[in-house]
FILUMDREN-156599 format. One record per residue: residue in one letter; residue number from 1; y, x, z of N, C-alpha, C in turn. Coordinates in nm, 2 decimals. Atoms other than C-alpha are relative to their C-alpha. Example, Ala and Ser with C-alpha at 12.3 -4.5 7.8 and 13.67 -1.06 7.14 Angstrom:
// residues 2
(a 1 (-0.12 0.09 0.00) (-0.45 1.23 0.78) (0.12 0.09 0.00)) (s 2 (-0.11 -0.09 0.00) (-0.11 1.37 0.71) (0.11 -0.08 0.08)) 
***
This chain:
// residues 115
(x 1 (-0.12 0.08 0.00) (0.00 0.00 0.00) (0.12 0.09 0.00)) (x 2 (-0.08 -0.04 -0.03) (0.33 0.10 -0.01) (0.13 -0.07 0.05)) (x 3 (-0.10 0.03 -0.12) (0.63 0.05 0.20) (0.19 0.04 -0.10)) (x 4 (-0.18 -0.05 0.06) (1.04 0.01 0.04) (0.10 -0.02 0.12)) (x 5 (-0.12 0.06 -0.09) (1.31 -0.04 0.32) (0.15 0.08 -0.09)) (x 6 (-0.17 -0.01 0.06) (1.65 -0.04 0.15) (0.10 -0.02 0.14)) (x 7 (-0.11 0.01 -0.11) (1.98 -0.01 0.35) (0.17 0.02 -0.08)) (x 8 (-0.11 -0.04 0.08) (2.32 0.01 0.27) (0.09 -0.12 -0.06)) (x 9 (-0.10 0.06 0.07) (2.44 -0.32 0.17) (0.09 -0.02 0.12)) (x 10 (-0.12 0.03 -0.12) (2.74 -0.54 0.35) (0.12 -0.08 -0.15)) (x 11 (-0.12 0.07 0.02) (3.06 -0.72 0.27) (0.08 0.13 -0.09)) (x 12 (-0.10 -0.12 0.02) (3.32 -0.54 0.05) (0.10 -0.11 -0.14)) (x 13 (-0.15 0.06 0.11) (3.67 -0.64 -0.16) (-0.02 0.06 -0.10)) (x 14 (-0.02 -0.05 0.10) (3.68 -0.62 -0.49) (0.07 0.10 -0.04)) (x 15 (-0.04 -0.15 0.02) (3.69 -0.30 -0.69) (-0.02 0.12 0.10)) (x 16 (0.04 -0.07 -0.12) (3.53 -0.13 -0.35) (-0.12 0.07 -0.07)) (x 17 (0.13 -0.06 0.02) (3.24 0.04 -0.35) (-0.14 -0.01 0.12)) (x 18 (0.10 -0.03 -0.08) (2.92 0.05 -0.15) (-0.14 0.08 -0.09)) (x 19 (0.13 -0.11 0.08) (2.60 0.27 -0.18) (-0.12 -0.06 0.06)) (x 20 (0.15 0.09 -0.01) (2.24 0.11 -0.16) (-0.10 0.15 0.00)) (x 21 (0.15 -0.15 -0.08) (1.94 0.34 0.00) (-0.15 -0.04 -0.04)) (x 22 (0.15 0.06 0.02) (1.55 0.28 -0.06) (-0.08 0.09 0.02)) (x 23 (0.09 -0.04 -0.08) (1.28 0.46 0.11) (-0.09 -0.02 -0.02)) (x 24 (0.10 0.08 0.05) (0.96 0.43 -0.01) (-0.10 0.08 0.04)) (x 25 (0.14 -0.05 -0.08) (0.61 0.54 0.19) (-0.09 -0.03 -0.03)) (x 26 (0.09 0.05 0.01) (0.30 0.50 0.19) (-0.12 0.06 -0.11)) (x 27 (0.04 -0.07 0.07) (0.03 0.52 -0.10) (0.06 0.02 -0.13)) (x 28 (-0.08 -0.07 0.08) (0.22 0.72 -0.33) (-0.04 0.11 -0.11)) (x 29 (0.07 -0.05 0.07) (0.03 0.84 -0.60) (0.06 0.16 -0.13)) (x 30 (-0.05 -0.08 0.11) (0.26 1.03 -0.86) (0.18 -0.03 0.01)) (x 31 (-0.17 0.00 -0.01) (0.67 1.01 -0.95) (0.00 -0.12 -0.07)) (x 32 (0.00 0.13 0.09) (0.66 0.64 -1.01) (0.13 -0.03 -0.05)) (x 33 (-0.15 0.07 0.07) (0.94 0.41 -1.22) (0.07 -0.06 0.15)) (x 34 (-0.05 0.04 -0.10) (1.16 0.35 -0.94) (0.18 -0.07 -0.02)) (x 35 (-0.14 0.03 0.04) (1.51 0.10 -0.93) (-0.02 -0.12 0.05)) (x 36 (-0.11 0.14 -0.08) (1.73 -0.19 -0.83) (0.00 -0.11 -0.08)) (x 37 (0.02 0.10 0.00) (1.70 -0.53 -0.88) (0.07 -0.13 0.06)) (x 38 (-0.08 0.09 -0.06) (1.94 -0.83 -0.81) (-0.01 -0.15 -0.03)) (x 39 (0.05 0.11 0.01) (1.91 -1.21 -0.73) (0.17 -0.07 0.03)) (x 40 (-0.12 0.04 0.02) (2.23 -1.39 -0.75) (-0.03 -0.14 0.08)) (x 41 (0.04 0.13 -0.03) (2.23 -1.81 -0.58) (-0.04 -0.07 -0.12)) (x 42 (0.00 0.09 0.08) (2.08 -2.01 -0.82) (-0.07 0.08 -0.19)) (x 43 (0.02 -0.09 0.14) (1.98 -1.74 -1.09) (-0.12 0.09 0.02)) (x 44 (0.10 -0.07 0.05) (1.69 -1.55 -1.21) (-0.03 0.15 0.08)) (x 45 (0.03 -0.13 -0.11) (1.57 -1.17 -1.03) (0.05 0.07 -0.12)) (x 46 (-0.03 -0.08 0.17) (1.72 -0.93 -1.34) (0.04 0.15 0.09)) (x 47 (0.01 -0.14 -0.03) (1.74 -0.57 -1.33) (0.13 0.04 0.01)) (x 48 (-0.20 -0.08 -0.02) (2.04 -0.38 -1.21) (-0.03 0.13 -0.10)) (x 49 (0.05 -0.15 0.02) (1.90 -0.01 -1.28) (-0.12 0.09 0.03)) (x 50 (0.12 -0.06 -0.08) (1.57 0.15 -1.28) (0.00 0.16 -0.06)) (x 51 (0.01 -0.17 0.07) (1.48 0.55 -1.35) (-0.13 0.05 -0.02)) (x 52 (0.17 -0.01 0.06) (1.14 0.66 -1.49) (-0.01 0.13 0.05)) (x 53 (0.01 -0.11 -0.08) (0.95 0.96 -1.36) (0.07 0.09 -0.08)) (x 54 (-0.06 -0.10 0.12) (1.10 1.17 -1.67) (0.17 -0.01 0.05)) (x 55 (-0.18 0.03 0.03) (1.47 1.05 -1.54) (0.04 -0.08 -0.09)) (x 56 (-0.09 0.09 0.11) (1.53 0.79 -1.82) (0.02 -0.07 0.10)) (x 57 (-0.02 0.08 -0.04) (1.74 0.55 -1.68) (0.03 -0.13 -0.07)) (x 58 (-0.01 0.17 0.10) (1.76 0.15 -1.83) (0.10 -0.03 0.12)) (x 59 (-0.11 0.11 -0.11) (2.09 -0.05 -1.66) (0.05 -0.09 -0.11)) (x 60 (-0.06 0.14 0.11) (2.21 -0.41 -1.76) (0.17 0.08 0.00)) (x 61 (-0.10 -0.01 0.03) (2.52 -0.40 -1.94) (0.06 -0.04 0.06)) (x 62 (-0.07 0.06 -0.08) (2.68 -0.56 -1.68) (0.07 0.12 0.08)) (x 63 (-0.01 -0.07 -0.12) (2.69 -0.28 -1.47) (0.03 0.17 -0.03)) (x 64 (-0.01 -0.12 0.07) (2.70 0.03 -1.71) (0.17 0.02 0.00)) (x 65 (-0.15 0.01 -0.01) (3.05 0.22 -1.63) (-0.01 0.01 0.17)) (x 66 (-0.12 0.02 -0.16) (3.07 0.16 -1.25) (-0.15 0.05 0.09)) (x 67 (0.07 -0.04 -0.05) (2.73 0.18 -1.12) (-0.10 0.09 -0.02)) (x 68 (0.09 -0.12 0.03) (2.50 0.52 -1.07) (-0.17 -0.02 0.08)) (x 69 (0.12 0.02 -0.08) (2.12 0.51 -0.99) (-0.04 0.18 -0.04)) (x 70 (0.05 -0.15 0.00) (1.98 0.87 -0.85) (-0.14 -0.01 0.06)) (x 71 (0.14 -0.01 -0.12) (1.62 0.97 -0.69) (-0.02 0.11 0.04)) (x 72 (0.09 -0.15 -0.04) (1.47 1.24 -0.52) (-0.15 -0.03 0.02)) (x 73 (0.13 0.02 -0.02) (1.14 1.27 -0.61) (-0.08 0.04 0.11)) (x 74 (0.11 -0.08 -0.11) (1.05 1.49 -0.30) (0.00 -0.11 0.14)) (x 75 (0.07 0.04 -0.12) (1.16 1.26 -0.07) (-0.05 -0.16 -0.04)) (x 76 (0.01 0.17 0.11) (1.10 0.90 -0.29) (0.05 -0.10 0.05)) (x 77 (-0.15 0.13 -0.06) (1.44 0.76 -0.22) (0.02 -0.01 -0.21)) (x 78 (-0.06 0.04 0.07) (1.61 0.60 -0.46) (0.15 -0.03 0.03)) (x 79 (-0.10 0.07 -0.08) (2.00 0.51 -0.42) (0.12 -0.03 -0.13)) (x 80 (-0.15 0.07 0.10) (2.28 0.30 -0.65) (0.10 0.01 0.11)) (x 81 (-0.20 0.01 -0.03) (2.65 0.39 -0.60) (0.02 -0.10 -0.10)) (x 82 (-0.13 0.04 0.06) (2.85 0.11 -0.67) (0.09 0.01 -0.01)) (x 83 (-0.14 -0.04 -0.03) (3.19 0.13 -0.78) (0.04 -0.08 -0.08)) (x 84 (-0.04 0.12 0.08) (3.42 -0.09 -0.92) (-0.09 -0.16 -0.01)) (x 85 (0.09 0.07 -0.04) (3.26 -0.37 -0.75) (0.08 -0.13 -0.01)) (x 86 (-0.12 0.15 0.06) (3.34 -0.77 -0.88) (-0.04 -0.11 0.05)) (x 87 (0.11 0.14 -0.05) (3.25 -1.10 -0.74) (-0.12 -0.02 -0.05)) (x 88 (0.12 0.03 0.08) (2.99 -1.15 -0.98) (-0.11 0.06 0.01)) (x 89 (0.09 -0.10 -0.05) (2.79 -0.86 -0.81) (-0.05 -0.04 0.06)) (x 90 (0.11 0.07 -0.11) (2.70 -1.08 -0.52) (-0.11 -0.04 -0.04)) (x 91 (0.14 0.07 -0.03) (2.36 -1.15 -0.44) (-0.07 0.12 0.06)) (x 92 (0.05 -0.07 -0.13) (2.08 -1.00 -0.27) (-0.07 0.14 -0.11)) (x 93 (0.03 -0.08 0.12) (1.95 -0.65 -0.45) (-0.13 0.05 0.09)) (x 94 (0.09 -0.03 -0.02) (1.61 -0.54 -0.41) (-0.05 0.13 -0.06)) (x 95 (0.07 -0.10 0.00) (1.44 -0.23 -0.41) (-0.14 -0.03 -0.09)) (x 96 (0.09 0.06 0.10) (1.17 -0.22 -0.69) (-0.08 0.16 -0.01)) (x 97 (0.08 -0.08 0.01) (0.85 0.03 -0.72) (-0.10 -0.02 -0.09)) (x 98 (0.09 0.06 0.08) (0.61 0.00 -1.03) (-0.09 0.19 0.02)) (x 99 (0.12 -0.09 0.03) (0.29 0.21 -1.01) (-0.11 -0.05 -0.03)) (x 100 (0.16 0.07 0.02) (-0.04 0.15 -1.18) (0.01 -0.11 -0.05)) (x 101 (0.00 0.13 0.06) (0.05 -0.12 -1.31) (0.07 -0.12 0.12)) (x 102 (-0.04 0.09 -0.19) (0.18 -0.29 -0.92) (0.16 0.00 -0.01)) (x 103 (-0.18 0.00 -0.12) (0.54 -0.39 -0.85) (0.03 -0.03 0.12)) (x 104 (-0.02 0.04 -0.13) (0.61 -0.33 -0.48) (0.17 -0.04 0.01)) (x 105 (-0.17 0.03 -0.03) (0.99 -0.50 -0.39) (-0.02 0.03 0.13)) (x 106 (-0.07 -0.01 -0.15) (1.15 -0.39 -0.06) (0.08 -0.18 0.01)) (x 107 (0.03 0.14 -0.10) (1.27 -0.69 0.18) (0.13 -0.07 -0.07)) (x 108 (-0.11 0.01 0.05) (1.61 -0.71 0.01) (0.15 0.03 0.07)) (x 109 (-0.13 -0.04 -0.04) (1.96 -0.61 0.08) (0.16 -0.08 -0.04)) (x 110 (-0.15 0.05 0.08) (2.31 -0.86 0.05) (0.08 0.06 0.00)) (x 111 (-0.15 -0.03 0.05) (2.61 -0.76 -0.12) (0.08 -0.11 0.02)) (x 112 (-0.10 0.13 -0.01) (2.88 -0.98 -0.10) (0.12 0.08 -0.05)) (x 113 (-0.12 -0.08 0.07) (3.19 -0.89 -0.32) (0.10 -0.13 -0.01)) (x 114 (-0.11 0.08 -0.01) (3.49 -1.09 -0.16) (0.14 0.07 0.04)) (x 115 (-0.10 0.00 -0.15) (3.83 -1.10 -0.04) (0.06 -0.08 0.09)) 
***
């Protein structure tokens, strides 16, 4: 099994920034596809940003420009800097691990982008 705990969200005013954490334990077999994931009220689970063991990274157009997704494979974090952050960013963002074919989600983490 493996284990995600994310950290890092919270409240923030537009055009702010916050940084998102993810932590991932457990059985851990190789440098999996690791990345972020967001659920909005009322709307679908859609990808923010994920990074492949090679470093490719895939991000919705939404978000290309303001937000960065990094990893460290030694310690198998993952972490999005937001910046230039817009109401429309709200919702809850999840931590996302694909190995072997398995997607493990962490518990999830809210954003809230008000003032």
């Amino acid at each position: 099994q493996v284990q995600l705990v994310e950290s890092g969200g919270g409240l923030v005013q537009p055009g702010g920034s916050l940084r998102l954490s993810c932590a991932a334990s457990g059985s851990i077999f190789s440098i999996p596809t690791m990345g972020w994931y967001r659920q909005a009220p009322g709307k679908q689970r859609e990808l923010v940003a994920r990074i492949s063991s090679g470093g490719t990274i895939n991000s919705a157009d939404s978000v290309k420009g303001r937000f960065t997704i990094s990893r460290s494979n030694a310690k198998n974090t993952v972490t999005l800097q937001m910046n230039s952050l817009k109401p429309e960013d709200t919702a809850v963002y999840y931590c996302n691990l694909q190995q072997l074919g398995t997607w493990y989600w962490g518990q999830g983490t809210q954003v809230t982008v008000s003032s």
